[in-house]
N, C-alpha and C positions, 0 to 999 in steps of 0.2 A: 504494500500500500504506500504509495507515495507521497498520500500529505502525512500519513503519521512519521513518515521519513523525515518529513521535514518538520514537520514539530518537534520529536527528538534532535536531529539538527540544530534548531533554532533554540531550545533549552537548554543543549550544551555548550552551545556558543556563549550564553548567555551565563552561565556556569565557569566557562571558561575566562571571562571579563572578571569577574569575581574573585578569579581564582589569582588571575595576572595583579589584580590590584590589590590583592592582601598579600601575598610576595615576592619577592624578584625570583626567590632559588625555583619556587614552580611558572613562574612565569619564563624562565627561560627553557622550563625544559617541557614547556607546551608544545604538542604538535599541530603542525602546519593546517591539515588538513582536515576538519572537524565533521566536518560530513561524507569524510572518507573510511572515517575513524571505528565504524561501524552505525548505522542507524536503526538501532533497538537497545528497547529499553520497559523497564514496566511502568512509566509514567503513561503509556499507551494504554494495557492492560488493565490500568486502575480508572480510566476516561471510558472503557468500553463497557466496564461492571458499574460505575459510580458517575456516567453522563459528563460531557464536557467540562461543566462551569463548575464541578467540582477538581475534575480533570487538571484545569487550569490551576486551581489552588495547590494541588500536590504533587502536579509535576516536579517543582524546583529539588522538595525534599529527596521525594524519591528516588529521583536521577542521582541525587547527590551521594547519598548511602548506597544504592548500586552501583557506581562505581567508586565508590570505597570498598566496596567487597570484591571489584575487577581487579582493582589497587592488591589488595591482600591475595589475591588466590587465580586471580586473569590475568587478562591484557587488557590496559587501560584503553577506553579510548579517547582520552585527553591526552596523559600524559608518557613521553618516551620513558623509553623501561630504563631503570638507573640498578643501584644497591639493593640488595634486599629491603637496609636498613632505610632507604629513599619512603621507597614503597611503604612502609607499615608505614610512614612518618604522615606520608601523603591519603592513606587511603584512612588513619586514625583524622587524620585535617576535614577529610571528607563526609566519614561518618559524622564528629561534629557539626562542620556546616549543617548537613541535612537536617541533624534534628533540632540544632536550633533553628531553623525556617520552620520547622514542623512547628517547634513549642509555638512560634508567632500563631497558629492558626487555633493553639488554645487545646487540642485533642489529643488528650491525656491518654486516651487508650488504644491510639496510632504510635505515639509515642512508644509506649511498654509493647506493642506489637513487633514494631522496629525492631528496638532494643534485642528484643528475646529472638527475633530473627539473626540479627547479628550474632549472637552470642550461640546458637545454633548453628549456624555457618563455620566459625570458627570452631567448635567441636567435630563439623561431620571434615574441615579438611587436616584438623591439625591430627586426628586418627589415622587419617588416611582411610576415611569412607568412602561410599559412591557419591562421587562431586554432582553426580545426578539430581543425587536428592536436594542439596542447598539448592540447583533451578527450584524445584517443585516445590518444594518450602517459601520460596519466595513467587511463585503466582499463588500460593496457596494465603499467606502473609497478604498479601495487595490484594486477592479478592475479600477476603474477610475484612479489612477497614473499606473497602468501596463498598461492601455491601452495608455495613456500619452505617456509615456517614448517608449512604442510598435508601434507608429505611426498608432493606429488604430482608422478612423475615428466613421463615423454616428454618431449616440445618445449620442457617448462619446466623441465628439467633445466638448459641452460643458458642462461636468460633473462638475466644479465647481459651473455653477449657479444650477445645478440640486440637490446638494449636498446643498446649501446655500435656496434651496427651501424645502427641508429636516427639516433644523435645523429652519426655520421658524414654518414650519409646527407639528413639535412637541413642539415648546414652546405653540402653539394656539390648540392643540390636533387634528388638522387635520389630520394627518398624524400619519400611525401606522404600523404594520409589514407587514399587506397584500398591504401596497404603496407602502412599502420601496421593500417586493419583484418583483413588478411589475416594478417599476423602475429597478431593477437588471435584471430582464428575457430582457426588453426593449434594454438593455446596451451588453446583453451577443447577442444580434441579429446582433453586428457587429463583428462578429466572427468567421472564419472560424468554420465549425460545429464538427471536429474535436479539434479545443482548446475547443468550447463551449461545449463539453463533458467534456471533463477535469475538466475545471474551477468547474462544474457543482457538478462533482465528487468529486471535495475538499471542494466545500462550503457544501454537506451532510455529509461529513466525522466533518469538525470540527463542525458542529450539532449534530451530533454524540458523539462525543467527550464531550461536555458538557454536555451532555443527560447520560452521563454513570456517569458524575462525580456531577451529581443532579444541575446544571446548568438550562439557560436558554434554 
């Protein structure tokens, strides 16, 4: 899809200004090219379950923390690959960013979603799990605050305990990508089947998207 290309585009450009003008050491080690850089992300994702003009409000955060997580465990797509010790320093700057743009919006329990996303992330790769799962944890994570903030009930009523049964279940290996996506299909059944195309449509795309760039 080409304009969410360019919405992604045009958010991390926009990320990228931000990023230049709070300091030189990542400002110079920006890449050229920002819409080459890869165009996907789940600020998409979270537009297709939770309607644009929400869309618009969460974009910033979410781009921000997703690639803080590209930072720690990918390839960025801002910034050229340095030190290890670059990287955490850069993708720790990121995660920050993000959720303070988050706290601006006051949503306490996107916040703690984050959070525990992040901190799950970092257990499935410091293990050395299936890097698989951190993708599905994270449309799993971004559908559950869009559907939050969307007022859309059933099974994403209580996506927190569903999401905190998650992060149990991969500390004790219960739990692995064919859960996480079955938990995801079970979540998208509260949804008009019109969004639930969509959504559907963005979580293959940015599988996609890491699949081209040797991702999980």
């Amino acid at each position: 899809n080409m304009t969410e290309t360019g919405n992604i585009a045009a958010t991390l450009a926009e990320i990228r200004q931000e990023v230049a003008a709070d300091s030189p050491l990542f400002a110079e080690r920006l890449l050229e090219d920002v819409a080459g850089s890869g165009g996907y992300g789940y600020s998409g994702l979270f537009a297709a379950a939770a309607g644009e003009d929400l869309g618009n409000v969460y974009r910033l955060p979410i781009e921000y923390i997703f690639e803080g997580y590209l930072l720690h465990y990918g390839a960025s797509r801002l910034l050229e690959s340095g030190s290890d010790s670059f990287s955490l320093l850069a993708g720790d700057y990121m995660y920050a960013r993000g959720l303070d743009h988050l706290a601006a919006t006051g949503d306490l329990f996107s916040i703690r979603m984050l959070a525990d996303l992040i901190s799950l992330c970092s257990y499935i790769h410091c293990q050395e799990l299936d890097a698989g799962l951190s993708l599905r944890a994270w449309s799993l994570a971004v559908i559950c605050i869009a559907a939050r903030r969307a007022g859309v009930g059933g099974p994403c009523g209580d996506c927190q305990s569903t999401f905190d049964n998650i992060k149990s279940g991969a500390w004790d290996g219960s739990v692995g990508r064919d859960e996480v996506d079955s938990l995801t299909t079970r979540m998208l059944a509260a949804f008009p089947e019109a969004e639930r195309k969509r959504i559907s449509a963005q979580m293959d795309r940015i599988h996609s998207g890491f699949a081209r760039r040797g991702g999980a």
